[in-house]
Backbone as CSV, one residue per row, in Angstrom:
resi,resn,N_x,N_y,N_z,CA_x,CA_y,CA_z,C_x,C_y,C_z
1,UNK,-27.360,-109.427,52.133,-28.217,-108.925,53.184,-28.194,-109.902,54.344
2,UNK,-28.043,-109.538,55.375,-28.134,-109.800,57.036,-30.021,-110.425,57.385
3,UNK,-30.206,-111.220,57.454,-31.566,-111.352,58.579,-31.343,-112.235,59.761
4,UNK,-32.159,-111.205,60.660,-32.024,-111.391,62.124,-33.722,-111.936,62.206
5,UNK,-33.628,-113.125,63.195,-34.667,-113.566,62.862,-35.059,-113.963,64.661
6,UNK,-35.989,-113.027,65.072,-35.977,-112.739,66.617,-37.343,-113.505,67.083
7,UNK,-37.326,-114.832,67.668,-38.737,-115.397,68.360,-38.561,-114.252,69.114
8,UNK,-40.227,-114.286,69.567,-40.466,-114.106,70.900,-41.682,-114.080,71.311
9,UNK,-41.630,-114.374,73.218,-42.968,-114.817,73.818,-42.837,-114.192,75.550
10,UNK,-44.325,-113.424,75.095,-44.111,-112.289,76.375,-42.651,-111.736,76.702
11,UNK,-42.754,-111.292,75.505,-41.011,-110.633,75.869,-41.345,-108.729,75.709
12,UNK,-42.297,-108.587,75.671,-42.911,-106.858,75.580,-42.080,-106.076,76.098
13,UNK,-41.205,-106.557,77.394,-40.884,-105.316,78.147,-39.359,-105.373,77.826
14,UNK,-38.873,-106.651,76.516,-37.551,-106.738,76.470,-37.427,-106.278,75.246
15,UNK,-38.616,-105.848,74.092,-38.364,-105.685,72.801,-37.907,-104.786,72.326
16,UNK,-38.436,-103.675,73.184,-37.800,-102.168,73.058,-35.937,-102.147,73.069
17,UNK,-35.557,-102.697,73.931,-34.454,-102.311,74.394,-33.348,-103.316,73.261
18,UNK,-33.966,-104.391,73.002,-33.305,-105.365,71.937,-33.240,-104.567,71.048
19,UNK,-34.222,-104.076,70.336,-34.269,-103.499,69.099,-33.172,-102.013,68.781
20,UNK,-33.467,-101.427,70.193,-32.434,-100.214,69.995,-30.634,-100.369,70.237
21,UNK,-30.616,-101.767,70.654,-29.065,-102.683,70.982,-28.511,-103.272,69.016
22,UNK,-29.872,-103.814,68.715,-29.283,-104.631,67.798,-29.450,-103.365,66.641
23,UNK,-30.334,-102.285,66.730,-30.294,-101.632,65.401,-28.672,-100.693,65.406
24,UNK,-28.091,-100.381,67.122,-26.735,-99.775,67.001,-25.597,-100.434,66.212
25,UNK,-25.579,-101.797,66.755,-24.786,-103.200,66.423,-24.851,-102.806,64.521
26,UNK,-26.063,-103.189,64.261,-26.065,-102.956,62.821,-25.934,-102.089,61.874
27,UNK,-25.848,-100.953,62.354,-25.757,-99.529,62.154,-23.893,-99.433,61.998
28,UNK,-23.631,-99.943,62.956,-22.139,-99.944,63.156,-21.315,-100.881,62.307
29,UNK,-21.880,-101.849,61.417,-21.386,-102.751,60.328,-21.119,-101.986,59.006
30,UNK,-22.177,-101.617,59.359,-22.549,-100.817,57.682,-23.156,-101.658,56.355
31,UNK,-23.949,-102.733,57.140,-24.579,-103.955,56.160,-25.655,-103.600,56.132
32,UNK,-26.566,-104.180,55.331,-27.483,-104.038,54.415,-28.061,-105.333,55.116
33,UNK,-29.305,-105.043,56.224,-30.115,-106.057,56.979,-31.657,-106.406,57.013
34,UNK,-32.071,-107.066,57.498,-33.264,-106.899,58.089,-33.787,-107.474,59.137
35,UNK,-34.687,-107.076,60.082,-34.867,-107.378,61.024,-36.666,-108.253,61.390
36,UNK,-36.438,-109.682,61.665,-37.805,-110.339,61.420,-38.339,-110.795,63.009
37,UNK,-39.210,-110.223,63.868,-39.418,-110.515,64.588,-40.570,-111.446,64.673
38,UNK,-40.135,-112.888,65.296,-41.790,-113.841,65.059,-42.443,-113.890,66.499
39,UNK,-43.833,-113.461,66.975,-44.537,-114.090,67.865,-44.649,-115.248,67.936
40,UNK,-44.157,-116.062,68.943,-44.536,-117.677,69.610,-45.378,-117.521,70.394
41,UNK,-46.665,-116.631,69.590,-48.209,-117.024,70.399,-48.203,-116.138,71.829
42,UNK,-47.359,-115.178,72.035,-47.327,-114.433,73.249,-49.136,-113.995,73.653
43,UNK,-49.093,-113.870,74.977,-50.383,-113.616,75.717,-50.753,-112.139,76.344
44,UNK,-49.253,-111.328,75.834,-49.387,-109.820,76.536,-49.211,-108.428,75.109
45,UNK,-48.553,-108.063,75.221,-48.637,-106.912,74.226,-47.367,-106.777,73.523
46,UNK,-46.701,-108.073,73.209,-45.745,-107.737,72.370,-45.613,-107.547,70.722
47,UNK,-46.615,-107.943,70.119,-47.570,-107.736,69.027,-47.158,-106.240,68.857
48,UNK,-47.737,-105.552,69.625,-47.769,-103.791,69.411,-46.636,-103.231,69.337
49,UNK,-46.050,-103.819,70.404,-44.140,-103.284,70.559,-44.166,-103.267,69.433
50,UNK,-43.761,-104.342,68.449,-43.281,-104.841,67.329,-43.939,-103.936,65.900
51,UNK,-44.555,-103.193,66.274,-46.095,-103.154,65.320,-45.105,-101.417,64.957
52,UNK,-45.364,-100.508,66.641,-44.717,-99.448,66.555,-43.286,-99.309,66.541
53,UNK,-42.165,-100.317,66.306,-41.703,-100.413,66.172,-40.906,-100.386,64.402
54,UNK,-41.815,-101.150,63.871,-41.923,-101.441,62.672,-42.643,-99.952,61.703
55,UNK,-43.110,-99.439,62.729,-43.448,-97.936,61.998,-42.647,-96.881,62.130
56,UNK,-41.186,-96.700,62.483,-40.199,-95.954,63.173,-39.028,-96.411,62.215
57,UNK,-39.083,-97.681,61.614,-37.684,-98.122,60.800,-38.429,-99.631,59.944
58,UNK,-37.766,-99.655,58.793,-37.778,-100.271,57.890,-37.255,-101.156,57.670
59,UNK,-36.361,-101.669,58.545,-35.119,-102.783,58.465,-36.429,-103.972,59.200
């Protein structure tokens, strides 16, 4: 198994678009991954990104 292990801080408006880049990327291997995104204490709403994100896919 693959883990991707993604800081991030106030990155809200970049998480969306990472996530739908790196889930193609991984999709296209055909490996067996997972995907760990850590807050470094962000001050805006990237918490939630991550949250509904995490309710859409399982990796």
């Amino acid at each position: 198994m693959i883990s991707i292990i993604i800081p991030f801080y106030n990155e809200e408006k970049n998480l969306s678009a990472l996530y739908t880049e790196l889930t193609q990327a991984m999709r296209d291997t055909q490996k067996e991954y997972e995907t760990i995104f850590v807050d470094d204490g962000s001050t805006y709403e990237g918490t939630k990104v991550v949250e509904e994100l995490s309710k859409k896919d399982n990796h």
